[in-house]
N, C-alpha and C positions, 0 to 999 in steps of 0.2 A: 505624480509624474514618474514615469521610467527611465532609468539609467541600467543602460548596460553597459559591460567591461569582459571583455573581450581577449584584451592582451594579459599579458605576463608583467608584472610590477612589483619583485622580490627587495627592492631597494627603499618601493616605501613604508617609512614605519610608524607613521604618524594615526591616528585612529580613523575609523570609517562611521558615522553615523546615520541609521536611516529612522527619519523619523515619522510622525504620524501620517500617513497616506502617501509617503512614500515606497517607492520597491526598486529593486536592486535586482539586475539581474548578470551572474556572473559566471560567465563559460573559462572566464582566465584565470587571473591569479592574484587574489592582494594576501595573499600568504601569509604577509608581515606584519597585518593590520587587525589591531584589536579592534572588533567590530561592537554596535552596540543595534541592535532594533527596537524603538519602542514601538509601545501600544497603539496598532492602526498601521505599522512597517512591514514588509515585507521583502523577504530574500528568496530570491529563485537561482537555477542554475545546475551546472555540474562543475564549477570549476573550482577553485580551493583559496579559503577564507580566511582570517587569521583568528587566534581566540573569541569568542562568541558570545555575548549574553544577551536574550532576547526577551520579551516582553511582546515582541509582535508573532508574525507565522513568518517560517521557515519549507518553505518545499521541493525538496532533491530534484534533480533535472528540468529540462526543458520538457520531458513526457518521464519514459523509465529514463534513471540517471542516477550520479552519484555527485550528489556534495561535500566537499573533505570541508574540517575546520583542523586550521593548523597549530590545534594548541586546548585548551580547556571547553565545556563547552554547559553553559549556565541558560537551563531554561527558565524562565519563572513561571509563576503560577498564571500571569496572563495569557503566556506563551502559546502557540501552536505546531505542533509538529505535521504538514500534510504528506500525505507518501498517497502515491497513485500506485494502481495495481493493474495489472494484467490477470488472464488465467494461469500464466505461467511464471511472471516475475514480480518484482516491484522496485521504486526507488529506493537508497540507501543514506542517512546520514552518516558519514564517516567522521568519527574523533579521536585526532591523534593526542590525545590524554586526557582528562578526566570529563565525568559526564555526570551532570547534577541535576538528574529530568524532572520536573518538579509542574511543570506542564503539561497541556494537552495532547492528545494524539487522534487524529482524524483521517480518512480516507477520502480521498477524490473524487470526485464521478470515475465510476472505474469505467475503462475502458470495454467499449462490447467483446461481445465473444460468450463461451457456455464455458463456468467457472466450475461442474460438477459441485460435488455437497461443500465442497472448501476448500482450501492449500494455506501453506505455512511461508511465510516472508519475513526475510532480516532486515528489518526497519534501520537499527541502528547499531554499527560498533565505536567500541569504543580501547585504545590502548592501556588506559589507564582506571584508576578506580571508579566505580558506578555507585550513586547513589539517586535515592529518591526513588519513586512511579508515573507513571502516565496516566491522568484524568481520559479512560477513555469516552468518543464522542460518538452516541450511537449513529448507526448506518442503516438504513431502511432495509438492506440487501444481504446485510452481514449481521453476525455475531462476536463480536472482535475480541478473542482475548491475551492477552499480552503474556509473553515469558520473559522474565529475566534473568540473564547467564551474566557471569563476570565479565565481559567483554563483547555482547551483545543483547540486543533485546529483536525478539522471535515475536512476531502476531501469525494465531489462528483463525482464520477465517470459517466460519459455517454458515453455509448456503443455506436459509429455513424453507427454499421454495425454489427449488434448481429452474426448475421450467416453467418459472412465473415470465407470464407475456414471452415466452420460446415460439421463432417464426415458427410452427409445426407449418408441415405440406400438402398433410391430410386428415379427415379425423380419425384414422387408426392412431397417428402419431401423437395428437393431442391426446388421446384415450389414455395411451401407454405414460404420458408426460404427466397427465392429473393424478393416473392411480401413484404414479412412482411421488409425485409431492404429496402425495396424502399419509403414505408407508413414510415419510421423512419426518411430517409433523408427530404422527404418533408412535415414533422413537422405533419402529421398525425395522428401519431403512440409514441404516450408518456406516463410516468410514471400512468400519471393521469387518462388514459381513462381504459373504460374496458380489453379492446384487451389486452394493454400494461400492464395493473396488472396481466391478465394472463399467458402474456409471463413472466413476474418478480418473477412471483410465481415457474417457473423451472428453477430460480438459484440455483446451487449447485446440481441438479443432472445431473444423467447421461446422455450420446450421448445417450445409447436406449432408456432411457423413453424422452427427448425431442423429438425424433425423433418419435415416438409413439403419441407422441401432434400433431407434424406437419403432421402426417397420419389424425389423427381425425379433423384438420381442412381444409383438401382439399376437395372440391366441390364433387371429384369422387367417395366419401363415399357415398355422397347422390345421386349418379345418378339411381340407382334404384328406387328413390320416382317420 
């Protein structure tokens, strides 16, 4: 069953429990409320939590969004952390003290769009001290590897096949999309070189203007010269 919560409720301080195949969904406020998920529970939302210890999944927003916990925040090893992504952004766990990841961490179906070879997103802060890792959960689409700063945790994304199933318009475009995946798999084709800055530079827009780049770098532009 779902429950959502909505309003603002700074005054209750009694606990929140969600239990197994239950989910929580919360744009407002239990602020006050030490919360508990077990295993098979689920918390969604953007609105802000009280102290946290979970056992079940946890996932920032209603799409991109931020989930604050107002106080400590204790994953366990059953635990899950879902963060959706975009080409451009991603959801946030926000913790305002301590953070004890001990837990999963997983990606969404990411939302469409051309994600270029990868991008960098702050899953989680935290104000207070950080311990433990995140069990990452592979991604069929990603290579996910995780950073950890004193007061954030950083995921890398890398694309193994930028223009796997890319709507191409024509097959010039498709031509340009396989050589450019195949320069990717055999480590050619990366963040760092020119090529690869270029392609990185049309994250977040559209199928027609990628597709417009991959016109302007097919040979048959210049077969007239």
């Amino acid at each position: 069953p779902l429950l959502q919560i909505t309003g603002s409720s700074p005054d209750f301080l009694g606990p929140t429990h969600i239990f197994s195949s239950g989910v929580l969904s919360v744009t407002g406020s239990l602020e006050n409320s030490p919360m508990t998920i077990d295993l098979g529970g689920f918390l969604k939302g953007t609105g802000i939590v009280g102290p946290l210890t979970n056992s079940g999944t946890v996932q920032p927003g209603t799409s991109i969004g931020t989930l604050t916990v107002n106080g400590n925040l204790l994953l366990n090893p059953s635990s899950t952390l879902i963060i959706e992504i975009t080409p451009t952004q991603g959801s946030l766990l926000q913790v305002l003290g301590n953070a004890a990841l001990n837990g999963n961490l997983a990606l969404a179906s990411e939302i469409s769009g051309f994600y270029g070879l990868g991008n960098s997103y702050t899953v989680l802060t935290n104000t207070g001290v950080q311990s433990g890792s995140f069990s990452i959960i592979p991604d069929p689409n990603f290579t996910i590897t995780p950073i950890y700063f004193p007061h954030s945790v950083v995921i890398n994304t890398k694309v193994e096949q930028p223009f796997l199933n890319f709507p191409y318009e024509n097959p010039n475009e498709k031509s340009v999309g396989e050589n450019l995946d195949a320069l990717v798999a055999s480590g050619a084709l990366t963040p760092n070189t020119p090529l690869g800055q270029a392609i990185n530079s049309l994250t977040g827009f559209s199928n027609a203007a990628v597709n417009n780049a991959l016109d302007q770098m097919h040979p048959a532009t210049f077969s007239a010269f």
